[in-house]
SERO-4910 file (N, C-alpha, C, O; in steps of 0.05 Angstrom, whole numbers):
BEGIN
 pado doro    nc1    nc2    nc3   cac1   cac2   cac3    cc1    cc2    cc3    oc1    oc2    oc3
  Unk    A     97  -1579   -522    118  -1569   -538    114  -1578   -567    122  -1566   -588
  Unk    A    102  -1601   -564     99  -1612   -598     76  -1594   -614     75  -1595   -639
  Unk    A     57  -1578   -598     44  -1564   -611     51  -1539   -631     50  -1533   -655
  Unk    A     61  -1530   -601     81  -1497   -610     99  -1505   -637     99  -1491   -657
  Unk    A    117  -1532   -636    127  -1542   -664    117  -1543   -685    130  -1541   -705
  Unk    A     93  -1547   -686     72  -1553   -703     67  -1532   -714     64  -1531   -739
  Unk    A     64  -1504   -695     48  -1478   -702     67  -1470   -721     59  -1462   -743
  Unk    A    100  -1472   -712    119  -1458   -719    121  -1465   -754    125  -1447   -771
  Unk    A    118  -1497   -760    124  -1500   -779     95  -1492   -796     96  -1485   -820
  Unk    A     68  -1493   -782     52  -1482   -801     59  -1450   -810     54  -1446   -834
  Unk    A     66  -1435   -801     76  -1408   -800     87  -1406   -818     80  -1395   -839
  Unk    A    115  -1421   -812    136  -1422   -843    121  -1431   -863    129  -1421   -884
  Unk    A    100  -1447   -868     91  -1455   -892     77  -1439   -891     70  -1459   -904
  Unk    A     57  -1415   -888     42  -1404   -901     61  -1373   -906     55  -1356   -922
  Unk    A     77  -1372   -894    102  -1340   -899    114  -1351   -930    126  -1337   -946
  Unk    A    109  -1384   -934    126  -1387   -956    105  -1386   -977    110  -1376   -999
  Unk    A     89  -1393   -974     60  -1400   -993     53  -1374  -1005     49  -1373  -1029
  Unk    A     50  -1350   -988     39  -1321   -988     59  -1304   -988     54  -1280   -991
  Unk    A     90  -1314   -983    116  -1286   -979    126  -1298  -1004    149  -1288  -1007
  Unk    A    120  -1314  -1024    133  -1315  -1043    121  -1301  -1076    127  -1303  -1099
  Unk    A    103  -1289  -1062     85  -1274  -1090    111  -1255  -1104    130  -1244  -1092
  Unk    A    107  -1255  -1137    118  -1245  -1143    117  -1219  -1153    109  -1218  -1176
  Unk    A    124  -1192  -1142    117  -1165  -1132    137  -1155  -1158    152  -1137  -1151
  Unk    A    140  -1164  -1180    159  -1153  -1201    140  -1136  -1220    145  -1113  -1229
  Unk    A    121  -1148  -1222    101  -1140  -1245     89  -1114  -1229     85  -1112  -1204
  Unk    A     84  -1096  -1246     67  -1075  -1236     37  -1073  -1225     19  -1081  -1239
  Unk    A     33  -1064  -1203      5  -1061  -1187    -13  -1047  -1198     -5  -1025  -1206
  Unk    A    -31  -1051  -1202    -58  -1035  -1209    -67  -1024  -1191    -76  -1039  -1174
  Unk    A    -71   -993  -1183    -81   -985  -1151   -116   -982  -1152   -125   -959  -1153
  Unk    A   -126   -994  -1152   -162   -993  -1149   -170   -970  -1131   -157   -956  -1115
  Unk    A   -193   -970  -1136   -209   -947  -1121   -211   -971  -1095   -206   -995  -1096
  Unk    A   -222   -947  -1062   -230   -961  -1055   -248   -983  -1046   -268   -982  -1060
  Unk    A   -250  -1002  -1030   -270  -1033  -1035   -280  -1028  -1012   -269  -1046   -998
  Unk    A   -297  -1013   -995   -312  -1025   -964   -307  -1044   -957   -288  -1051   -943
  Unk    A   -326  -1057   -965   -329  -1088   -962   -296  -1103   -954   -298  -1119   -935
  Unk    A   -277  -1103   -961   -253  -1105   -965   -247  -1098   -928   -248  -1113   -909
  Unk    A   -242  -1068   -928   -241  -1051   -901   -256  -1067   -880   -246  -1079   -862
  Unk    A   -280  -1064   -885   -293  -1075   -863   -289  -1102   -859   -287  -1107   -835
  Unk    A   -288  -1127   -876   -276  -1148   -866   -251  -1151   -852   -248  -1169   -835
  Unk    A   -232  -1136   -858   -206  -1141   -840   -210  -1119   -821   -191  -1124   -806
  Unk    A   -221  -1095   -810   -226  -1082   -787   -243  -1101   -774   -231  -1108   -753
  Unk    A   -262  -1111   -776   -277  -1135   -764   -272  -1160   -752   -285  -1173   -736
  Unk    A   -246  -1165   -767   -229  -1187   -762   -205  -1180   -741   -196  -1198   -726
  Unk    A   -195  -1150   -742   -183  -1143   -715   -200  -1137   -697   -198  -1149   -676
  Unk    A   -222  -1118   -701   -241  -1119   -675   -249  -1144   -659   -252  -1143   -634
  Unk    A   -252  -1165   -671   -251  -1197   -662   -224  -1193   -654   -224  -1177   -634
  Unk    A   -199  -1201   -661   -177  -1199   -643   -175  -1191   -615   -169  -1203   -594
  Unk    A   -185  -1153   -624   -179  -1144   -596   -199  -1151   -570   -193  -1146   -547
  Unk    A   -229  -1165   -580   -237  -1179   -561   -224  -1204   -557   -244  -1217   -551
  Unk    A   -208  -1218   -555   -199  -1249   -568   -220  -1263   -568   -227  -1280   -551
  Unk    A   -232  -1255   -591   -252  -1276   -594   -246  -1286   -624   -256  -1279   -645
  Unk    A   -228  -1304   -619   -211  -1315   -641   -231  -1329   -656   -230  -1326   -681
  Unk    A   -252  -1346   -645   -283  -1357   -659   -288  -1334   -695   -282  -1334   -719
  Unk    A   -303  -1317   -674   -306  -1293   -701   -281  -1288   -717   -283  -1282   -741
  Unk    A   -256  -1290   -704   -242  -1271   -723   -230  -1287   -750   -223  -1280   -772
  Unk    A   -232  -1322   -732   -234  -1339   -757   -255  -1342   -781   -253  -1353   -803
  Unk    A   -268  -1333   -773   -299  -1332   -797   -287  -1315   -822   -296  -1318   -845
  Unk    A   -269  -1300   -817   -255  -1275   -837   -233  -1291   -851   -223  -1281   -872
  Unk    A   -226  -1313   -844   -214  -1318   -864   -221  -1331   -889   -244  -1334   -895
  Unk    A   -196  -1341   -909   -210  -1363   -923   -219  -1389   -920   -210  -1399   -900
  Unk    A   -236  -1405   -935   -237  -1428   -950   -198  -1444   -941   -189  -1464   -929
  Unk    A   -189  -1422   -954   -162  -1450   -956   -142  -1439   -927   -125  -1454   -918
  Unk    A   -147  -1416   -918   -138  -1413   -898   -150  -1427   -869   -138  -1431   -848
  Unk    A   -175  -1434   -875   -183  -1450   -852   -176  -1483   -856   -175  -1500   -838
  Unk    A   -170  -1487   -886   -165  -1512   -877   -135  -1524   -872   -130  -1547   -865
  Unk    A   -117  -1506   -877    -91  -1507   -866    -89  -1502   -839    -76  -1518   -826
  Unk    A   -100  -1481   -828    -94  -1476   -796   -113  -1496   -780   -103  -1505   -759
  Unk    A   -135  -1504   -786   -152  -1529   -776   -177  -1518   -755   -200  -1525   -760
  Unk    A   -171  -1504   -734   -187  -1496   -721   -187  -1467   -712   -170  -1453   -723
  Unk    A   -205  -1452   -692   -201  -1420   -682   -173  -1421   -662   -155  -1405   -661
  Unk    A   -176  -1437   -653   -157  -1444   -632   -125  -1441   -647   -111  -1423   -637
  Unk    A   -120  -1448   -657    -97  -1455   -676    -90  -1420   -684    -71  -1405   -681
  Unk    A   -115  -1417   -696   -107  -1389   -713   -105  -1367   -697    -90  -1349   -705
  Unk    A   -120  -1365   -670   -116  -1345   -648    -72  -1353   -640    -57  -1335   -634
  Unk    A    -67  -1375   -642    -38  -1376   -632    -23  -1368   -655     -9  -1348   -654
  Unk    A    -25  -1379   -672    -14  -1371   -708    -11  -1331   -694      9  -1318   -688
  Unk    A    -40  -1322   -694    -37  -1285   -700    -28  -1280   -672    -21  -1257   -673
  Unk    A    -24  -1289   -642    -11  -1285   -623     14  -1275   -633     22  -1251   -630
  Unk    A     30  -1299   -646     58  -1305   -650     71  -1296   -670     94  -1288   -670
  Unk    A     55  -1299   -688     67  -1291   -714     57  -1264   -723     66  -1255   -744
  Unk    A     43  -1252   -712     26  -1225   -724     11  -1205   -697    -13  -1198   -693
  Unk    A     36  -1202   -682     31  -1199   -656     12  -1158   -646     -1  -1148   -628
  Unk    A     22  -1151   -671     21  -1127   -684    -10  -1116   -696    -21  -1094   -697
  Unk    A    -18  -1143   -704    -49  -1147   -713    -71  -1154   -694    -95  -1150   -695
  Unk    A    -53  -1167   -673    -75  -1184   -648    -77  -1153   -632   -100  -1147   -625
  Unk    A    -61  -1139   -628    -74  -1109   -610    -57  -1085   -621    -36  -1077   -611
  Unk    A    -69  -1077   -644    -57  -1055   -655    -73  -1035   -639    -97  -1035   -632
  Unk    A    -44  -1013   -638    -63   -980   -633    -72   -965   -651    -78   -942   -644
  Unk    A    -74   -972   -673    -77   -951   -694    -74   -970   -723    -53   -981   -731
  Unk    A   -103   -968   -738    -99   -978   -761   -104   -964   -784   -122   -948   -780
  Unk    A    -96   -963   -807    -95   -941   -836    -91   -956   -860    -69   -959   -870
  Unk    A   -116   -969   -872   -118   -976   -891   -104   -955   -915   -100   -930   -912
  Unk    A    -98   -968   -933    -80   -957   -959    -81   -962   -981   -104   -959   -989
  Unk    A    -63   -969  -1002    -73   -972  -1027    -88  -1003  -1037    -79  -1024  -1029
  Unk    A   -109  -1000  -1051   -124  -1037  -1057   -102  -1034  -1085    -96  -1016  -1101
  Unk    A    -93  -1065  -1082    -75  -1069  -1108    -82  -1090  -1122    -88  -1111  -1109
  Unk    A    -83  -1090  -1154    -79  -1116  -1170    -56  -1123  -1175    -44  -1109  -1191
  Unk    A    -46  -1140  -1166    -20  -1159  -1172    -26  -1179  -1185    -40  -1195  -1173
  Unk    A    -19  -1186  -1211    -18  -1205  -1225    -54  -1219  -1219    -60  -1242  -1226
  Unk    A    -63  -1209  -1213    -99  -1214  -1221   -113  -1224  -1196   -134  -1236  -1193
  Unk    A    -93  -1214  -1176   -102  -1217  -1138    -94  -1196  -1129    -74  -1182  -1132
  Unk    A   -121  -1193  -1110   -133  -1168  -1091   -115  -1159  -1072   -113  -1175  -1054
  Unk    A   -100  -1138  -1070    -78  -1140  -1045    -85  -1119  -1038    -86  -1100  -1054
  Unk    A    -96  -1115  -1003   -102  -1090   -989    -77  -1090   -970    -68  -1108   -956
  Unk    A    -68  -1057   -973    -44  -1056   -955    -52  -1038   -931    -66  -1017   -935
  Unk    A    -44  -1046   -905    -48  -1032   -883    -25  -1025   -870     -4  -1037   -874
  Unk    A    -27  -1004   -854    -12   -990   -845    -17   -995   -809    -37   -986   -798
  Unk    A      0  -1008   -795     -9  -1014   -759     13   -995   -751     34   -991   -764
  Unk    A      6   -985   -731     24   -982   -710     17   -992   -688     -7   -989   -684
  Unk    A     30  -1005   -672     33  -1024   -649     29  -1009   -627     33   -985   -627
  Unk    A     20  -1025   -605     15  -1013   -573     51   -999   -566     59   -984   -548
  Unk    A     63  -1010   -583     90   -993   -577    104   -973   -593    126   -964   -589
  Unk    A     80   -963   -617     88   -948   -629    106   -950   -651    117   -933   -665
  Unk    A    106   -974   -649    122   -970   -682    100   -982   -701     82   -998   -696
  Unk    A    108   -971   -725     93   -980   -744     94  -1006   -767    106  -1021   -750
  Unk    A     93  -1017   -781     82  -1034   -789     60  -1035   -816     37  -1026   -816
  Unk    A     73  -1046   -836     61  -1051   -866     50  -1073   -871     63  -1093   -875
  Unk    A     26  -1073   -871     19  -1105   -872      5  -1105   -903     -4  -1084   -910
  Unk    A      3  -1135   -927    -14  -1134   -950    -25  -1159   -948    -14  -1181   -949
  Unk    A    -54  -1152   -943    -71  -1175   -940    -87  -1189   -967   -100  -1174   -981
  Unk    A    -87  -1217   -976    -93  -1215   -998   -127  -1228   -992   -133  -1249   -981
  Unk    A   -142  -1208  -1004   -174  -1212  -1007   -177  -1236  -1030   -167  -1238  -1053
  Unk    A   -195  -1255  -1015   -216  -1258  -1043   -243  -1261  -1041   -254  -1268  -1020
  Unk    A   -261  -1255  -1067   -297  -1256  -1052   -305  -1286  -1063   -297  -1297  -1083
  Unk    A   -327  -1297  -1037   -333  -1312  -1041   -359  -1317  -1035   -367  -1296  -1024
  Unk    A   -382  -1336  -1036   -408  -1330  -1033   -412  -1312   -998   -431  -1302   -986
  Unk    A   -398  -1314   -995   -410  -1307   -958   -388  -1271   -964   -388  -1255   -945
  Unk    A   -377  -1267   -982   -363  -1235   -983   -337  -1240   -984   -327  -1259   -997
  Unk    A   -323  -1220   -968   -289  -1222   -972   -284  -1239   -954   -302  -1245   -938
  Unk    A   -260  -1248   -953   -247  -1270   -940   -220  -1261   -941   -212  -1251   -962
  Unk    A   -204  -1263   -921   -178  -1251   -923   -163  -1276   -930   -173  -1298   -923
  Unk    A   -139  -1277   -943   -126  -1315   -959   -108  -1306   -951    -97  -1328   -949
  Unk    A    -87  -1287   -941    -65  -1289   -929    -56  -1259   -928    -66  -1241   -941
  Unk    A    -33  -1258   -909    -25  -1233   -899      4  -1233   -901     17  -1251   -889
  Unk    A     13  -1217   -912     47  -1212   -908     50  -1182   -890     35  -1164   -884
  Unk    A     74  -1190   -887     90  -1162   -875    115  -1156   -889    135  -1168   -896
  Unk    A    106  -1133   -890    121  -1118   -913    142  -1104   -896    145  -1114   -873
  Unk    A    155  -1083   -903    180  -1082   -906    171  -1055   -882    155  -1039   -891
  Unk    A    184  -1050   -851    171  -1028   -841    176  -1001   -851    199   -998   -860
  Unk    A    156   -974   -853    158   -960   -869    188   -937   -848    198   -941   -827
  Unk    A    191   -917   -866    208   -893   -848    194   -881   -846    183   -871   -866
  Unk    A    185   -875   -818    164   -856   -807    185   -832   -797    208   -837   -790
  Unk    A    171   -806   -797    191   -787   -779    174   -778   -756    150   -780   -753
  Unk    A    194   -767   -738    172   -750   -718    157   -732   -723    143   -723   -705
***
């Protein structure tokens, strides 16, 4: 139980670290980035094998050294990003500059059909993109 405590409060500190960007200033919408795409499709395809090993390789530098191990980060995206660990359907969207960081927004819909806004923030580093954190955004109004 002292673990799951542990997870919980790492959680809250990175929703606070990464949900506190300030989204006032206007976005720059970029062309699209591959490289970008294919690291976080790559990083769910790892998911949907749970092969939480690989799917940690996708993150960052400072994201690995907060969550500590694969093990950790496979429970972290169980729990907290339950939506990302086995999505049915993913739709990349607009690449944004916010205040002079990379924000790719995705679009999930869930094994249950609802959908889901996620903005992942990229950065490149000698080994390519690296995903540094993920928010969830606000769910969109979908119609039938």
């Amino acid at each position: 139980m002292v673990g799951l405590s542990r997870l919980s409060v790492l959680i809250a500190a990175l929703w606070f670290v990464f949900g506190a960007v300030d989204r006032t200033d206007a976005a720059d919408v970029l062309p699209r980035e591959p490289g970008i795409e294919t690291t976080i499709q790559s990083q769910i395809d790892a998911f949907l094998a749970d092969d939480f090993a690989t799917a940690f390789t996708f993150a960052s530098p400072n994201i690995k050294i907060l969550v500590g191990n694969s093990d950790r980060f496979g429970q972290m995206v169980r729990n907290g990003y339950p939506m990302v660990w086995r999505p049915g359907e993913v739709r990349f969207l607009e690449l944004r500059d916010i205040n002079g960081a990379l924000w790719q927004k995705v679009m999930i819909r869930d094994q249950a059909g609802e959908f889901h806004v996620l903005d992942y923030q990229m950065i490149q580093g000698a080994e390519g993109w690296r995903i540094n954190g993920v928010q969830i955004l606000r769910r969109p109004d979908v119609g039938a």
